[in-house]
C-alpha positions in Angstrom: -1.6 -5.6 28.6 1.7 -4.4 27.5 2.2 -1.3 25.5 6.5 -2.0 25.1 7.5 -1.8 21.6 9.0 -4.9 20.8 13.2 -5.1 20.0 13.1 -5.4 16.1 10.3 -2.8 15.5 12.9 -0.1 16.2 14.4 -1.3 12.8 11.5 0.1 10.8 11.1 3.6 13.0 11.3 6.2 10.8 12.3 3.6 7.6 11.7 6.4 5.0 14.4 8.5 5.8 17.0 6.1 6.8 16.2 4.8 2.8 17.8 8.5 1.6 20.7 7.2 3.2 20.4 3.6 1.8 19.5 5.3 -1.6 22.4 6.8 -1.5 25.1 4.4 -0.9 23.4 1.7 -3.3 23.9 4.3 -5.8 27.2 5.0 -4.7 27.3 1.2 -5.1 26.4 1.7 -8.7 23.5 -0.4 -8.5 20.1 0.9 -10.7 17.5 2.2 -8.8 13.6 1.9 -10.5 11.2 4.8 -8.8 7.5 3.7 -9.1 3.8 5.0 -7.9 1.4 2.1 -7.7 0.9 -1.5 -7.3 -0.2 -2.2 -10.4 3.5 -1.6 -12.2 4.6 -4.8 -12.2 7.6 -4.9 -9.7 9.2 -8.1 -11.2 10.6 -6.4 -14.5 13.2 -4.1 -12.6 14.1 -6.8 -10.0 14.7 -8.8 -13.1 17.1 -6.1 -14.1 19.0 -6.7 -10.4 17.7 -2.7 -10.1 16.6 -1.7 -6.6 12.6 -0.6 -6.7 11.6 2.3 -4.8 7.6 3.9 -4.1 8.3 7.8 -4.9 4.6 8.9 -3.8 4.6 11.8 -1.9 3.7 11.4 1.9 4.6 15.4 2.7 3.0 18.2 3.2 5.8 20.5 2.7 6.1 20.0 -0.9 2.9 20.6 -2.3 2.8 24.7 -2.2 5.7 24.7 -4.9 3.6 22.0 -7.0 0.5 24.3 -7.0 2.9 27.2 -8.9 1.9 24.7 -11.4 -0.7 22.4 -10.8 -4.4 22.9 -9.5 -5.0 23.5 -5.7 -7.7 21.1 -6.2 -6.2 18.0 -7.0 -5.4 15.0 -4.8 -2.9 15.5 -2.0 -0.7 12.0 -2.6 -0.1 13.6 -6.5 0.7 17.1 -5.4 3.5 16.4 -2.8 4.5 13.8 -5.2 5.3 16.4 -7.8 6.7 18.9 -5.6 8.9 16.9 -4.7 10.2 15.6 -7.8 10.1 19.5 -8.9 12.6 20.7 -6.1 14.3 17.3 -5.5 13.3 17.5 -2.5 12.6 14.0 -2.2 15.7 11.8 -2.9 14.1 8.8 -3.9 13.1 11.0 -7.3 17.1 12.3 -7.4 18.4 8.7 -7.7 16.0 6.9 -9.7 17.5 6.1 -12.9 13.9 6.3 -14.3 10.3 6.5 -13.0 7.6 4.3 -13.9 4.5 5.8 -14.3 0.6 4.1 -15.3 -2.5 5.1 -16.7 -4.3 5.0 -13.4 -6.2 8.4 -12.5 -7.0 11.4 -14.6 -4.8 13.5 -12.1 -1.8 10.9 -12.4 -2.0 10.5 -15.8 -1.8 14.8 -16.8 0.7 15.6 -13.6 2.8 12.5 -15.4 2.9 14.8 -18.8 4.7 17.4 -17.1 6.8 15.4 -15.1 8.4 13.6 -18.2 9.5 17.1 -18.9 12.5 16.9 -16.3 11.9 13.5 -15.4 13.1 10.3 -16.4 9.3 9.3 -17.1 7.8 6.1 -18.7 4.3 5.5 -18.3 2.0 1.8 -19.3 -1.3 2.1 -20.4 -3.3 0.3 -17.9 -6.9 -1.2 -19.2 -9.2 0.1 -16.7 -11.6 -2.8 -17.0 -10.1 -5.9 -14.8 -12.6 -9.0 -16.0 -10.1 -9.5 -18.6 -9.3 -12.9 -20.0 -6.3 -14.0 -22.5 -7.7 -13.2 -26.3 -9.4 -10.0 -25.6 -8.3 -7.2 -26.6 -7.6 -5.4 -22.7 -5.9 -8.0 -21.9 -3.9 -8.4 -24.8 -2.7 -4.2 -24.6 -2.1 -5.2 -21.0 0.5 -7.8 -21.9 2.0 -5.7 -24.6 2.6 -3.3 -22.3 4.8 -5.4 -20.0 6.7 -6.5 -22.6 6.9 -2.7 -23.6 7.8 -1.4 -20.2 10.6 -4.6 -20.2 12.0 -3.1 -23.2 12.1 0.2 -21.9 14.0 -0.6 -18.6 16.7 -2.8 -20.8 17.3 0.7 -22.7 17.7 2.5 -19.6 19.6 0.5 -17.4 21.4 -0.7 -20.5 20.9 -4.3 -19.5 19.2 -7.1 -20.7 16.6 -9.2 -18.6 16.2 -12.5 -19.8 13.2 -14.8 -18.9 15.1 -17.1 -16.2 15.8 -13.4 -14.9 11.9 -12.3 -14.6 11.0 -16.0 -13.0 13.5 -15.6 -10.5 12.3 -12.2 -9.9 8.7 -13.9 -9.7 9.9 -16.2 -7.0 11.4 -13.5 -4.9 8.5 -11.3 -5.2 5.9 -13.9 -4.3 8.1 -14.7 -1.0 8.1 -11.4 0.1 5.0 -11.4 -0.5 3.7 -14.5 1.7 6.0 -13.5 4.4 4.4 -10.2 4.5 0.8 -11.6 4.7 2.2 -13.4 7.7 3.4 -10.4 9.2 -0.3 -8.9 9.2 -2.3 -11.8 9.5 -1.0 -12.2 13.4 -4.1 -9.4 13.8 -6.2 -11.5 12.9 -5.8 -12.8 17.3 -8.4 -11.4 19.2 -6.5 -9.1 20.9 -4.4 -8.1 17.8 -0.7 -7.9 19.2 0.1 -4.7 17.5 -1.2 -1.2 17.4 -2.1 0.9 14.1 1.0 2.6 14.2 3.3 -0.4 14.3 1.0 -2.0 11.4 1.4 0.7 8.9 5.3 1.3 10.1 6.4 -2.6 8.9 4.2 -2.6 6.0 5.1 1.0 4.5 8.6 1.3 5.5 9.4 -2.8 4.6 9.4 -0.4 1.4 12.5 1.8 1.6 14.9 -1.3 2.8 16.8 -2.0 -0.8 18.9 -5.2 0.1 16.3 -7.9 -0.4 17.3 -10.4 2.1 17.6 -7.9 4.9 14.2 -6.8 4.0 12.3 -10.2 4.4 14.7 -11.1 7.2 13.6 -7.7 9.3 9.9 -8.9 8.1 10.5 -12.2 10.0 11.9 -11.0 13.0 8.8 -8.8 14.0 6.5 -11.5 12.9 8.5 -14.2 15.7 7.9 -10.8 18.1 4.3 -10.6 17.3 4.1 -13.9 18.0 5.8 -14.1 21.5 3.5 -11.6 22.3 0.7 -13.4 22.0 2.4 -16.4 24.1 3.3 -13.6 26.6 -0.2 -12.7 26.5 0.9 -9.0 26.0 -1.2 -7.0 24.1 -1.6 -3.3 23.4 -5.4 -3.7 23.5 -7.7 -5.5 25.1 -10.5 -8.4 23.4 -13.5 -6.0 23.6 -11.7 -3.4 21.9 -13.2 -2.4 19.0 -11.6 -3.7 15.7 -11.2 -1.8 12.9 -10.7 -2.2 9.2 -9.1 0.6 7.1 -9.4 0.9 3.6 -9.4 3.2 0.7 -6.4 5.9 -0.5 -2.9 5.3 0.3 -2.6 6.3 3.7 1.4 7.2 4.0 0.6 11.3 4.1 -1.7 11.2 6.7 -0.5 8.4 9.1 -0.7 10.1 12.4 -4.2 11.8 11.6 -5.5 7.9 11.0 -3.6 5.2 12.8 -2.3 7.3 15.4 -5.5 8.7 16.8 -6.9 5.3 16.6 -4.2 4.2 18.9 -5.2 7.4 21.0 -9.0 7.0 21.0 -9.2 3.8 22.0 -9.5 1.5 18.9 -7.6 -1.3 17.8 -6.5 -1.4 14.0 -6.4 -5.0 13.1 -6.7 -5.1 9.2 -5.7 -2.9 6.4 -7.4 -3.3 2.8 -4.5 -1.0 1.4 -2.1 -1.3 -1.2 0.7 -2.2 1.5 -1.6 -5.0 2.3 -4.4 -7.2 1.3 -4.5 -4.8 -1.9 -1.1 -6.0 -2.8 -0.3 -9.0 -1.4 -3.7 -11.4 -1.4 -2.4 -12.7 -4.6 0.3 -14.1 -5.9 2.0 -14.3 -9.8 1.5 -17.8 -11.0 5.1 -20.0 -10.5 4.1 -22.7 -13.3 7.3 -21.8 -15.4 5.7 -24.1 -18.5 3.3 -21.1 -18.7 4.1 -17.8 -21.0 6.1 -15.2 -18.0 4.2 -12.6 -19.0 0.7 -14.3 -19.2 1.0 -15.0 -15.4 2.7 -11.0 -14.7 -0.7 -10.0 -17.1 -3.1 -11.6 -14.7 -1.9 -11.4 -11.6 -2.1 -7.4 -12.3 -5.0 -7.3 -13.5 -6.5 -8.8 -10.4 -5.0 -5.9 -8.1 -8.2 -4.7 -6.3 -8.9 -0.8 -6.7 -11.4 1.9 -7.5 -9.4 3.0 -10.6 -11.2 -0.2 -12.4 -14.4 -0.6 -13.5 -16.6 -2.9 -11.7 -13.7 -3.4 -8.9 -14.9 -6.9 -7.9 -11.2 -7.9 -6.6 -11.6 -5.4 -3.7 -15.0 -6.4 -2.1 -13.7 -10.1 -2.8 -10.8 -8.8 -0.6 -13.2 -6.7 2.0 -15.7 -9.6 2.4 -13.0 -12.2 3.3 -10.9 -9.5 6.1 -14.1 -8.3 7.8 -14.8 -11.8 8.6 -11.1 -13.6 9.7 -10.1 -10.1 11.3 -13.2 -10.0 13.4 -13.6 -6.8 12.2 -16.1 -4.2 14.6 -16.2 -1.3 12.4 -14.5 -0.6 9.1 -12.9 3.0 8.0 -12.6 4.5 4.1 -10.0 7.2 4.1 -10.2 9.1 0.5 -7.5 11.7 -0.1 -9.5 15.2 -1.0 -10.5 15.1 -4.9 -9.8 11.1 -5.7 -12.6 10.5 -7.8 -12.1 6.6 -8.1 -11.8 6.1 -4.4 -14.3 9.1 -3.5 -17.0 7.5 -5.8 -16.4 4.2 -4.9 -16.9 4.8 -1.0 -20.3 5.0 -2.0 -20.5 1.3 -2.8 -17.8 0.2 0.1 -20.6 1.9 2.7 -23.3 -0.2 0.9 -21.3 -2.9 1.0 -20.0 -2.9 4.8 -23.6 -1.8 6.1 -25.9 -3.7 4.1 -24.1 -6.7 3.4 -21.9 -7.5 6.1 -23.7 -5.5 8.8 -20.7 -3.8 10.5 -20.4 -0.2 11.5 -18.6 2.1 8.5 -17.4 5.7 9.0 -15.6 7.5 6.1 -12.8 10.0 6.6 -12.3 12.9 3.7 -9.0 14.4 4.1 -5.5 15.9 2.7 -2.0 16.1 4.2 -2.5 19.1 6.3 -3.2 19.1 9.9 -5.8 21.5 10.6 -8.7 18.8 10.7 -6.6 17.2 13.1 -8.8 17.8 16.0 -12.3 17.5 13.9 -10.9 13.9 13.2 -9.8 12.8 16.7 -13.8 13.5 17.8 -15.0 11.8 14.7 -13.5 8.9 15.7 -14.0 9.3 19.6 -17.4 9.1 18.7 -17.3 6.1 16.2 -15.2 4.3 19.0 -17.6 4.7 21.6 -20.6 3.5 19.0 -19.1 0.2 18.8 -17.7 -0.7 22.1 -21.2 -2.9 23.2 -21.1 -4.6 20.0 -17.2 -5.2 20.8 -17.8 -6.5 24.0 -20.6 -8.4 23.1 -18.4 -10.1 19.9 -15.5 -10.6 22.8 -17.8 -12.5 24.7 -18.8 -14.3 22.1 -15.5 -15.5 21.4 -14.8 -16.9 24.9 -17.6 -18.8 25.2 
């Protein structure tokens, strides 16, 4: 067992902040710079426009007490620091966006997005919230005019115009970063996994705040051919009976070391994440058949992004069911951010689900960005670890036999 970090994970340490400084010399650069808040804004429009793309949710505590001068105390974490620090410009990725891209997701999304149009270069898409949606009816049809809508919108604001070849190119780039990605994460899938929690969520979250493309993928690549020499080395930060864990629900970003690093510390083993950084946004891909409408294939491939702000979300137990069973998976985690109604509801279905159906242990964690359930957490999930370490061992056995 090895617990070295490997070379070319250093390169994603702290990602977020060294992207200020990236933000800032692309704009220097006078390149465009897209700011957006979830994966169901279709990235390929901007990258059409040759505009950088940027994820402006808010993973900070600090900025939430000047977003509650204005906004309620009891409203969801991710969209208070969000605002606070758009309000302040605290956060730079807000500063340098040339606009923000907003969507008709959650209630508290869509009313903070009102205000922030106010000072904010804001555009928001009208997102159908019911997913089984095929071409003809009339969801799907709003859906599709809204792409072409929000393409119209950035060619106003970047003052450039994007041009179909421009969006299947985009397509094409997207979708690669996409499988290599998937790559990336799937080496967990070895029993033992050759990463810990913290160095999953680091690639996959801060793959998000390197700008220049290639050097993106190309940094992807190189600590994929590192988790894979581990494995030949037979150096692994956890051993096979240690419990394997699944985490899904919120975005996890604001509360990183409360989840994956205690994990590490406890004793478990994070091997799969059902999060938008992963099999949320990356199990499937746009269509590439370019003797199809572009904006059919953009339409559905959207529409099939797994999460609780649909109705009837069958995408993500399609999703769940598939990673509890090639991940191995011992025990599976929700995290819901305090007051998210769609995820918070919905966890009562993912515990059905994971119990009842796929007969694995589920524990759910309800928190916010602050630290002071730190230590209420840690013993939570001292005591979940410990529950499934027989059934671990006994599923490692398994395995070898």
């Amino acid at each position: 067992m090895n617990n070295s970090l490997p070379e070319n994970f250093d390169t994603f340490v702290d990602g977020r902040k060294q992207g200020f400084i990236r933000a800032k010399e692309l704009k220097d650069s006078g390149q465009k710079m897209v700011g957006m808040f979830c994966g169901f804004t279709p990235f390929e429009i901007p990258m059409a426009a040759k505009a950088a793309t940027v994820m402006v949710c808010g993973v900070d505590e600090e900025p939430i007490q000047d977003a509650e001068r204005i906004l309620p105390r009891n409203l969801c974490p991710l969209i208070k620091s969000s605002f606070g620090g758009a309000l302040n410009d605290t956060c730079p990725y807000f500063y340098f966006s040339d606009m923000i891209i907003g969507e008709t997701t959650c209630d508290g999304k869509k009313k903070m997005y009102e205000i922030l149009g106010k000072f904010k270069n804001m555009y928001v898409m009208h997102l159908p919230n019911w997913p089984q949606l095929g071409k003809g009816e009339p969801g799907y049809e709003l859906w599709r005019d809204e792409i072409i809508k929000y393409k119209e919108a950035v060619e106003s604001n970047l003052e450039t115009t994007i041009t179909e070849d421009d969006i299947w190119e985009a397509i094409r780039d997207k979708n690669d970063e996409r499988r290599i990605t998937k790559e990336f994460y799937s080496l967990a899938k070895h029993v033992p996994s050759p990463f810990t929690a913290m160095e999953l969520n680091n690639v996959l979250t801060q793959a998000l705040f390197i700008f220049d493309r290639e050097e993106m993928k190309e940094s992807i690549r190189k600590v994929t051919a590192e988790g894979r020499e581990r494995i030949k080395r037979g150096e692994f930060p956890a051993k096979a009976e240690t419990p394997r864990i699944l985490i899904t629900g919120c975005p996890t970003s604001g509360v990183t070391d409360k989840i994956f690093k205690l994990i590490d510390e406890v004793g478990g083993s994070v091997v799969a994440l059902e999060l938008c950084t992963a099999g949320r946004g990356n199990e499937t891909l746009v269509d590439e058949d370019t003797s199809r409408d572009v904006y059919d294939v953009i339409a559905e491939r959207y529409l099939k992004v797994g999460c609780p702000v649909m109705m009837y979300d069958e995408q993500r137990f399609k999703v769940l069911d598939e990673m509890i069973d090639e991940y191995q998976i011992d025990g599976v985690i929700d995290v819901v951010l305090t007051a998210c109604n769609p995820f918070g509801i919905e966890s009562v279905r993912v515990k059905d689900f994971v119990t009842n159906t796929k007969h694995k242990a589920f524990m759910k964690i309800e928190t916010d960005y602050s630290k002071s359930d730190v230590e209420q957490i840690r013993t939570r999930l001292e005591a979940f670890i410990e529950m499934l370490e027989d059934k671990a061992a006994s599923r490692a056995l398994a395995t070898t036999l």
